[in-house]
RODO-2510 file (C-alpha; in nm, 4 decimals, decimal comma):
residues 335
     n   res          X          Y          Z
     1     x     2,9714     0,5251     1,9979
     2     x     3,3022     0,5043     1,8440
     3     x     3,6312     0,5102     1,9139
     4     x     3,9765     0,5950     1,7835
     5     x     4,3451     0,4729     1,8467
     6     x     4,6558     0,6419     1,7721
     7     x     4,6678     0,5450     1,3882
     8     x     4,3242     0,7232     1,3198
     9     x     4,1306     0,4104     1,2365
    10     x     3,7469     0,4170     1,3640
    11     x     3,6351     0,1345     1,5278
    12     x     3,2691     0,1137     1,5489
    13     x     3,0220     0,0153     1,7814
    14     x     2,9474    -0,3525     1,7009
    15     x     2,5741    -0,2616     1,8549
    16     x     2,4883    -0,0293     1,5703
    17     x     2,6253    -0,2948     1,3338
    18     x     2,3748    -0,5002     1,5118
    19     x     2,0456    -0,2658     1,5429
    20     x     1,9580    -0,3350     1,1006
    21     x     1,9698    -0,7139     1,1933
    22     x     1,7162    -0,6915     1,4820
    23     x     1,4743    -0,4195     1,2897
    24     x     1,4443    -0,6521     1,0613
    25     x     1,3915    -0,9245     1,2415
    26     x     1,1391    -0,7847     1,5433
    27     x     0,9687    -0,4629     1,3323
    28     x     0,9739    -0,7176     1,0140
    29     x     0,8118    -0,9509     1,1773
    30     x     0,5484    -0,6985     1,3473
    31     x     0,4559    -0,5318     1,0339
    32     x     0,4617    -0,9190     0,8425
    33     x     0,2231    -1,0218     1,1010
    34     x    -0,0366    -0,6985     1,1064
    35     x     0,0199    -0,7199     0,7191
    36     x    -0,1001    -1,0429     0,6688
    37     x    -0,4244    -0,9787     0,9630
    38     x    -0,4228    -0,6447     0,7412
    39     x    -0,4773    -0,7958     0,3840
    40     x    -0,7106    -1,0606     0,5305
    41     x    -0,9059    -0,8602     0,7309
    42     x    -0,9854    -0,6470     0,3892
    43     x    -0,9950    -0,9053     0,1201
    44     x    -1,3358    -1,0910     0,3939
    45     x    -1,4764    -0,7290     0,4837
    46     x    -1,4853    -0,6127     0,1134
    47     x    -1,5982    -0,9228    -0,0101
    48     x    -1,9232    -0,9277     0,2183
    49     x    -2,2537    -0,8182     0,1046
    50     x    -2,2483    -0,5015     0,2862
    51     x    -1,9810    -0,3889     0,0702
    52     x    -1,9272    -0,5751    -0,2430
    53     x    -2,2037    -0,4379    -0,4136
    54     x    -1,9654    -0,0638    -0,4136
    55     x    -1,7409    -0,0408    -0,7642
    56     x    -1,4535     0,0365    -0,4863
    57     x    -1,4738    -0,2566    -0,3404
    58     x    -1,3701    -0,4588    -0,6441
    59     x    -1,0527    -0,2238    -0,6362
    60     x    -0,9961    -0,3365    -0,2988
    61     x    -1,0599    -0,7130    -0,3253
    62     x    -0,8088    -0,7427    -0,5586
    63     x    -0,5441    -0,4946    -0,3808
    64     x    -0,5395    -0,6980    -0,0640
    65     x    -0,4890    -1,0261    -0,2831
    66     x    -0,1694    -0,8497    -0,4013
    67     x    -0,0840    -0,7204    -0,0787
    68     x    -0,0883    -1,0362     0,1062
    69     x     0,1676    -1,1865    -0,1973
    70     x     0,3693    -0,8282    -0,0785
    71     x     0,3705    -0,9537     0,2670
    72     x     0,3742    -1,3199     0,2491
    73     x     0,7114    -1,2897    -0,0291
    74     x     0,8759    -1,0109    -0,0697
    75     x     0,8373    -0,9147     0,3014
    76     x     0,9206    -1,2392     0,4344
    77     x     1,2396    -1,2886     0,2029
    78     x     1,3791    -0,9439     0,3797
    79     x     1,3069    -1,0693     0,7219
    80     x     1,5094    -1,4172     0,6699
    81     x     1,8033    -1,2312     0,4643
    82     x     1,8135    -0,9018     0,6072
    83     x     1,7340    -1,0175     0,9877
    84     x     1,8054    -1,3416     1,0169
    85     x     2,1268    -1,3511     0,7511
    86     x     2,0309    -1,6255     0,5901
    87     x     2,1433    -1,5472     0,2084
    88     x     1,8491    -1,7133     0,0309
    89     x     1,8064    -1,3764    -0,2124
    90     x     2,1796    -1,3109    -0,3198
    91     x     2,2291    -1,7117    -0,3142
    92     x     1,8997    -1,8163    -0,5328
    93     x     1,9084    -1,6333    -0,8608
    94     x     1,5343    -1,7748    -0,9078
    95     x     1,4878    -1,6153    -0,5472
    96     x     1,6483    -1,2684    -0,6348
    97     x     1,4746    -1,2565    -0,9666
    98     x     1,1316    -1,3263    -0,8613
    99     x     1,1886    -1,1449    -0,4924
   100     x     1,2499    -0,8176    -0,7300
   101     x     1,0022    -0,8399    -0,9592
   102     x     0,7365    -0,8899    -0,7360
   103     x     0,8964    -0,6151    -0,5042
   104     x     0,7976    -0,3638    -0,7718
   105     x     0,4868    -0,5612    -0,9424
   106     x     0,3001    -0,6138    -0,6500
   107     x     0,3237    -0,2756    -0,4577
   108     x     0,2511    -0,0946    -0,8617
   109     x    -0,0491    -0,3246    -0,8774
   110     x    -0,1939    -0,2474    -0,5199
   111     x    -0,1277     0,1324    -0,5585
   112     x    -0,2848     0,1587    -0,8602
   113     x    -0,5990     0,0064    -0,7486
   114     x    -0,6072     0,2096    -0,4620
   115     x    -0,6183     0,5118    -0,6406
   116     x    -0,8602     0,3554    -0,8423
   117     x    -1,0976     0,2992    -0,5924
   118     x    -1,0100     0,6818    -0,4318
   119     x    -1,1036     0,7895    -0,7942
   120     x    -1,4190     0,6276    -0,7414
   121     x    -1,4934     0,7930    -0,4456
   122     x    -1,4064     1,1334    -0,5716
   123     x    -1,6514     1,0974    -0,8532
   124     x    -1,9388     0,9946    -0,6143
   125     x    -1,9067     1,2491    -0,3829
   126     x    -1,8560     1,5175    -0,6970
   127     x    -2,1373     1,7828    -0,6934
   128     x    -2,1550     1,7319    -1,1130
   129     x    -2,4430     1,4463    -1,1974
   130     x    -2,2265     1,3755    -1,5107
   131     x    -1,9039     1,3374    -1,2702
   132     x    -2,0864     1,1116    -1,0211
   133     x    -2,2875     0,8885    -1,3301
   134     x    -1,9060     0,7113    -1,3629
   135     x    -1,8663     0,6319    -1,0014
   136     x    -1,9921     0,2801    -0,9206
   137     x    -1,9828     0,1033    -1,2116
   138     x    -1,9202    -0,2615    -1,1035
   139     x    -1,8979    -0,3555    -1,5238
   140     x    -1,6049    -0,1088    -1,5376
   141     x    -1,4144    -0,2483    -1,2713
   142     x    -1,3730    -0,6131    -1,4626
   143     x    -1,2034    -0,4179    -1,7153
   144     x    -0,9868    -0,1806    -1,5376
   145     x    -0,8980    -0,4541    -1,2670
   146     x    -0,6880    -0,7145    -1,5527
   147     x    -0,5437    -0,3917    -1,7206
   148     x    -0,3643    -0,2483    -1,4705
   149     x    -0,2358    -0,6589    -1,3696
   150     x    -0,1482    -0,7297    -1,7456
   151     x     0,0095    -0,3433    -1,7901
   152     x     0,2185    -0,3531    -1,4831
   153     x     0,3415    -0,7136    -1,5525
   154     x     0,4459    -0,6164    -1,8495
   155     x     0,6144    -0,3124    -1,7239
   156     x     0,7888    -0,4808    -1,4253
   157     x     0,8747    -0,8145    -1,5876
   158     x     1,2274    -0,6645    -1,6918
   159     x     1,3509    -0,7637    -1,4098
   160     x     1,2749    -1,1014    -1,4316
   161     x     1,5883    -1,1083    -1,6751
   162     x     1,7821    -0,8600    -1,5827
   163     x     1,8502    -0,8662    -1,2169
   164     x     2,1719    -1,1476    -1,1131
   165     x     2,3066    -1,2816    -0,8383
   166     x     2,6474    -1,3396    -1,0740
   167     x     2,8640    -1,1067    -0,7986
   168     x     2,7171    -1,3089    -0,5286
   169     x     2,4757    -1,0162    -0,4862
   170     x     2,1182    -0,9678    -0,5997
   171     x     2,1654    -0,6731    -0,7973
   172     x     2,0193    -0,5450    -1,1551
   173     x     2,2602    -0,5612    -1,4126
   174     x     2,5366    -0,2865    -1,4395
   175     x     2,5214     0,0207    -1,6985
   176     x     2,2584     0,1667    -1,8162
   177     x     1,9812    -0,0600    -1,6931
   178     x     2,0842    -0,0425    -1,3352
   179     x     2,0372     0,3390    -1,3680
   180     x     1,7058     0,3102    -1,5627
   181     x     1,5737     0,0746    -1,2388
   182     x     1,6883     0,2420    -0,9461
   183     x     1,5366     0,5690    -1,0627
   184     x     1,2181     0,4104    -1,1687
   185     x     1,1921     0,2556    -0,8376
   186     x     1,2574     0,5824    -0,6832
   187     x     1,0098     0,7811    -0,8483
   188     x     0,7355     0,5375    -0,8899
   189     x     0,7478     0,3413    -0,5507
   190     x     0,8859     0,6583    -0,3386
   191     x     0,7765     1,0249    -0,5377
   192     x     0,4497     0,9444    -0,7252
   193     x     0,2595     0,7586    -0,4827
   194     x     0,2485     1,0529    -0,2285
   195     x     0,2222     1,3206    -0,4688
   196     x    -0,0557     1,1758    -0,6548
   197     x    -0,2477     1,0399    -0,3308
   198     x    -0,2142     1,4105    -0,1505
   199     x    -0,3836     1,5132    -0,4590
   200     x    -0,6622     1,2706    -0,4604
   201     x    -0,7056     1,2907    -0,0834
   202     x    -0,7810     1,6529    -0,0785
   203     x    -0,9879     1,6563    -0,4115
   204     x    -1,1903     1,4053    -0,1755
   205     x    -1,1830     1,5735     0,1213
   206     x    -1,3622     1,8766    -0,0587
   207     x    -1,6301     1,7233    -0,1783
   208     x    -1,6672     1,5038     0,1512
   209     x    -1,7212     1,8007     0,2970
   210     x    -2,0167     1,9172     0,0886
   211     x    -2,1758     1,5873     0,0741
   212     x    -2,1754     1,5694     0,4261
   213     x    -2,3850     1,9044     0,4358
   214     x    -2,6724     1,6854     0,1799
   215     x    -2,7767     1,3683     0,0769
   216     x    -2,7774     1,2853    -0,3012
   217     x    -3,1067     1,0719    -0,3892
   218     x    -3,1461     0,9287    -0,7534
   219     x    -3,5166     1,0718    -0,9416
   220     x    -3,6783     0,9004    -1,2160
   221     x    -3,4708     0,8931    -1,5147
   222     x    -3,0782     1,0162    -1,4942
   223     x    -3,1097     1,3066    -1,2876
   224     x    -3,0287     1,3648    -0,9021
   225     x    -3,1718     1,5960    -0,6970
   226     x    -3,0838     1,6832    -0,2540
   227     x    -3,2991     1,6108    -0,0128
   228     x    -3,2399     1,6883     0,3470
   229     x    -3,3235     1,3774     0,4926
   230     x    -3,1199     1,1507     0,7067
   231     x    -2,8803     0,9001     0,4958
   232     x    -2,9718     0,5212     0,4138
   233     x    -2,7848     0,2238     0,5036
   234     x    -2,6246     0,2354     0,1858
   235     x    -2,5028     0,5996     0,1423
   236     x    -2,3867     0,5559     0,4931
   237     x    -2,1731     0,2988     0,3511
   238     x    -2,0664     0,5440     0,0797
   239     x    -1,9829     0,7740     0,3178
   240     x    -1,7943     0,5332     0,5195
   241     x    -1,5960     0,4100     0,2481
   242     x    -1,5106     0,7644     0,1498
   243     x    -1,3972     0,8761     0,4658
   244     x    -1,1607     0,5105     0,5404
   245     x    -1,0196     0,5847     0,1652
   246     x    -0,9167     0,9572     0,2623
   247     x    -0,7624     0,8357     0,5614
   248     x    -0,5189     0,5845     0,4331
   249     x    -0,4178     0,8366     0,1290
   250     x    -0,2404     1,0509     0,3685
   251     x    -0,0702     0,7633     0,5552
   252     x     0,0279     0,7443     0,1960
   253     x     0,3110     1,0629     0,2598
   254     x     0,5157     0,9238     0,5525
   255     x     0,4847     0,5535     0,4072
   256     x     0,6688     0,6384     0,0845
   257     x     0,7625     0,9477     0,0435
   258     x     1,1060     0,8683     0,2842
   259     x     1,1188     0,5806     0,0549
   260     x     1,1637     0,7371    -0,2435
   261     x     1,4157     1,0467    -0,1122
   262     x     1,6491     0,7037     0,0683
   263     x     1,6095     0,5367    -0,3007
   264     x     1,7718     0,8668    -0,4695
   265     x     2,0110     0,9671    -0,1597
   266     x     2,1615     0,6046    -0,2457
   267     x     2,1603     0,6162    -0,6248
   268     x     2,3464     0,9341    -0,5945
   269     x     2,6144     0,8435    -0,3179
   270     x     2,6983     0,4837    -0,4138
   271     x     3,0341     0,5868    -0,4660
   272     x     3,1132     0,8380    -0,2383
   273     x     3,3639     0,7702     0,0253
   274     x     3,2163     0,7422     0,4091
   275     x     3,3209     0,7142     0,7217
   276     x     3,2845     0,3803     0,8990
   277     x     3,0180     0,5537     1,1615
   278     x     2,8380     0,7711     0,9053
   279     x     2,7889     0,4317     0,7327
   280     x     2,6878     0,2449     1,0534
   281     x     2,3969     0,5126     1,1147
   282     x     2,2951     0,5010     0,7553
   283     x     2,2187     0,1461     0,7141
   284     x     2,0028     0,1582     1,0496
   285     x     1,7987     0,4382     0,8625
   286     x     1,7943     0,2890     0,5523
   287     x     1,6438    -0,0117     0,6614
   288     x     1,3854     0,1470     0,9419
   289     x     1,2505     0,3331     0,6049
   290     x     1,3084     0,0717     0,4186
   291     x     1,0219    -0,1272     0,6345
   292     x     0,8291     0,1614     0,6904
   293     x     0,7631     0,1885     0,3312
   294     x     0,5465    -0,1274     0,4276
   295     x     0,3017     0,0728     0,6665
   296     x     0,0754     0,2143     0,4052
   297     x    -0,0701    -0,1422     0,3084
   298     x    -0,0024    -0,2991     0,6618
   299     x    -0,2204    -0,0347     0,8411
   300     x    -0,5386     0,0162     0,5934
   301     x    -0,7801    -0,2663     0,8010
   302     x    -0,7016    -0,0945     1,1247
   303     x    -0,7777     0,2654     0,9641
   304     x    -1,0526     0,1171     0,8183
   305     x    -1,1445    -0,0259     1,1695
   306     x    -1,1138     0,3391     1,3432
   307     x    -1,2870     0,5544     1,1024
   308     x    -1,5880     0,3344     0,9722
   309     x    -1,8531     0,1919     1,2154
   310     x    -1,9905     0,0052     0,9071
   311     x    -1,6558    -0,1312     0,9023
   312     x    -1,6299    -0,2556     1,2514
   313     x    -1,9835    -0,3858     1,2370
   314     x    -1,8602    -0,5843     0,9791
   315     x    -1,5841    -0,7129     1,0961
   316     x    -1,8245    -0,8463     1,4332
   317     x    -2,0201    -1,0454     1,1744
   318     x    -1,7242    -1,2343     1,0242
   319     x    -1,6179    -1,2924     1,3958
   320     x    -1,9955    -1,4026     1,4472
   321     x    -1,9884    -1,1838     1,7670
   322     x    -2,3066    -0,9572     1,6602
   323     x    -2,5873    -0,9991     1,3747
   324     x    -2,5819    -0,8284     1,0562
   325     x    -2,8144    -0,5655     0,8906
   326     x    -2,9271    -0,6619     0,5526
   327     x    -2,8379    -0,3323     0,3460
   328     x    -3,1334    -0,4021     0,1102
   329     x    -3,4289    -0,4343     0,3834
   330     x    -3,2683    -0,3522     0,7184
   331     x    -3,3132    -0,6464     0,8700
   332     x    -3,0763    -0,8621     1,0913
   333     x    -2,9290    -1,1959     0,9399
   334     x    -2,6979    -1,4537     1,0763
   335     x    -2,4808    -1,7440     0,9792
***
C-alpha cells in the first residue's frame, strides 16, 4: 500500500519496489532451469531415430539449439541484472550489444522454425496429394534451415551497432532508430507470432481432424489412396508429432501476445507523467510478462511429454528405463 503525509507526496511500499527483483530472481530462475531441461530434452528426442527421419524434426533440432542460447544468455543476463542487480548489461557495452541482438535473433530464428515445422505438418495432414507431396522433404529442410539463420542475422544484426550503454543504460540509439526497434520488437516478437500461429494451429487442427477419421497409405507411383486400417508405427509418429505441434501453437497466444501489447503500452507512454504507485504496479507487470514471454519455448518438451506417447516412450529410452521399438521392423533395441 501507500501512504500520504500532509504535503501530498506518495510514499510507496518498499515491498512492491521489491516483488520485480525477486520475479526475476525465483520465476527467472524456474523458467531458466525448465528451459534449459526443455531445449535438451527436444534437441536428444528429435535427434533419435524414431523421429529424425520426419522433415519436422530437422526444424526442431535446430530450434532447441537456438533456444538453449535464448535460455543459457539472454535469459540468464536478465536474471543477474534484473534480479540480482548486478549491472553487467548497462555496464558491458559488448554485454548490452550482444544481450540485444541475440534477444531478438534467437527467439526470430526459433519461431520461424517452428512454424516451419507446423507448416510441415499442415501439408501432411492436407487431404490434396499435391499439398501433402511437399511435406517431409528432409533435402528441403538443409536449405530452408541456413536461410532463415543467415536472413534473420542479417535482419537483427543492427543492433549489434546501434544499441549503447553511453547513458549508463543499455538502450538503442535515440531518434529515429529507437522508434524503428521498439516497434519491430513489438510486432514481430509480441503481434505476429500469435496471430500467425492461431492461424496455423487451426488450419492443423482441421485437417487433424479428418486424418484422424483415415489413414493415408502411399500406392505405386505418386498417388495415395485411404485405407481403413489401423495406423503404423510411423504414421503414429506423424500423428503424434502433429498433435504436440498444435498444442504448443496455442501456448503461442498467452506467451507473446501480452508481450507485444506491454512492448507498445511502453513505446507509447514513455513520457507520460505517473504516479509513484501506478509506476510501482507497472514494473511488477511488466516484468511477470516480460518472463512469461519465455513460456512458449520453456514448456514445448513437457507438452510434448503430455500429448505424445511416442514422445514419452522416447524419452524412457534416452533415460535407458524401457527398450525401444525399431520404427522400421518393430522390434525392441537397446543401448
Amino acid at each position: 500500500m501507500n501512504t500520504t503525509n500532509s504535503r501530498n507526496i506518495v510514499y510507496v511500499n518498499p515491498t512492491l519496489i521489491e516483488v520485480p527483483f525477486l520475479l526475476n530472481i525465483y520465476l527467472g530462475i524456474f523458467i531458466f532451469i525448465t528451459g534449459n531441461i526443455s531445449s535438451i530434452g527436444n534437441f536428444l528426442v528429435f535427434s533419435s531415430r524414431t523421429f529424425r527421419a520426419r522433415a519436422c524434426s530437422n526444424y526442431l533440432i535446430v530450434e532447441s539449439m537456438f533456444t538453449f542460447i535464448y535460455f543459457d544468455f539472454v535469459l540468464l543476463t536478465r536474471v543477474i541484472q534484473k534480479g540480482f542487480q548486478l549491472p553487467i548489461i548497462n555496464k558491458y557495452s559488448v554485454i548490452c550489444k550482444v544481450r540485444e541482438w541475440l534477444s531478438e535473433y534467437t527467439h526470430q530464428v526459433a519461431f520461424s522454425l517452428f512454424a516451419l515445422a507446423t507448416i510441415d505438418r499442415f501439408l501432411s495432414t492436407h487431404r490434396s496429394a499435391a499439398y501433402r507431396a511437399w511435406s517431409n522433404r528432409i533435402s528441403l529442410t538443409y536449405k530452408l534451415i541456413p536461410t532463415v539463420i543467415i536472413f534473420w542475422f542479417l535482419w537483427t544484426g543492427h543492433r549489434l551497432i546501434f544499441y549503447t550503454t553511453s547513458t549508463g543504460v543499455c538502450i538503442p540509439m535515440a531518434g529515429n532508430y529507437e522508434i524503428f526497434d521498439a516497434y519491430f520488437e513489438a510486432c514481430m516478437s509480441g503481434v505476429v507470432p500469435p496471430i500467425l500461429f492461431i492461424t496455423l494451429g487451426s488450419l492443423l487442427l482441421r485437417n487433424v481432424r479428418s486424418v484422424s477419421r483415415r489413414r493415408v497409405m502411399p500406392s505405386v507411383g505418386n498417388g495415395l489412396h485411404v485405407a481403413t486400417v489401423n495406423l503404423s508405427l510411423i504414421q503414429q509418429i506423424d500423428a503424434q508429432l502433429s498433435n504436440m505441434i498444435l498444442l504448443q501453437s496455442f501456448v503461442a497466444v498467452p506467451s507473446f501476445l501480452p508481450f507485444g501489447a506491454q512492448n507498445l503500452y511502453s513505446s507509447i507512454t514513455l513520457y507520460w507523467n505517473k504516479a509513484p504507485l501506478y509506476v510501482a504496479y507497472e514494473n511488477i507487470f511488466v516484468e511477470l510478462i516480460r518472463l512469461f514471454s519465455y513460456l512458449f519455448y520453456s514448456t514445448s518438451f513437457y507438452i510434448s511429454c503430455i500429448s505424445s506417447s511416442g514422445f514419452r516412450k522416447q524419452v524412457l529410452y534416452i533415460l535407458k528405463i524401457r527398450r525401444q521399438v525399431d520404427p522400421s521392423t518393430h522390434t525392441t533395441t537397446t543401448h
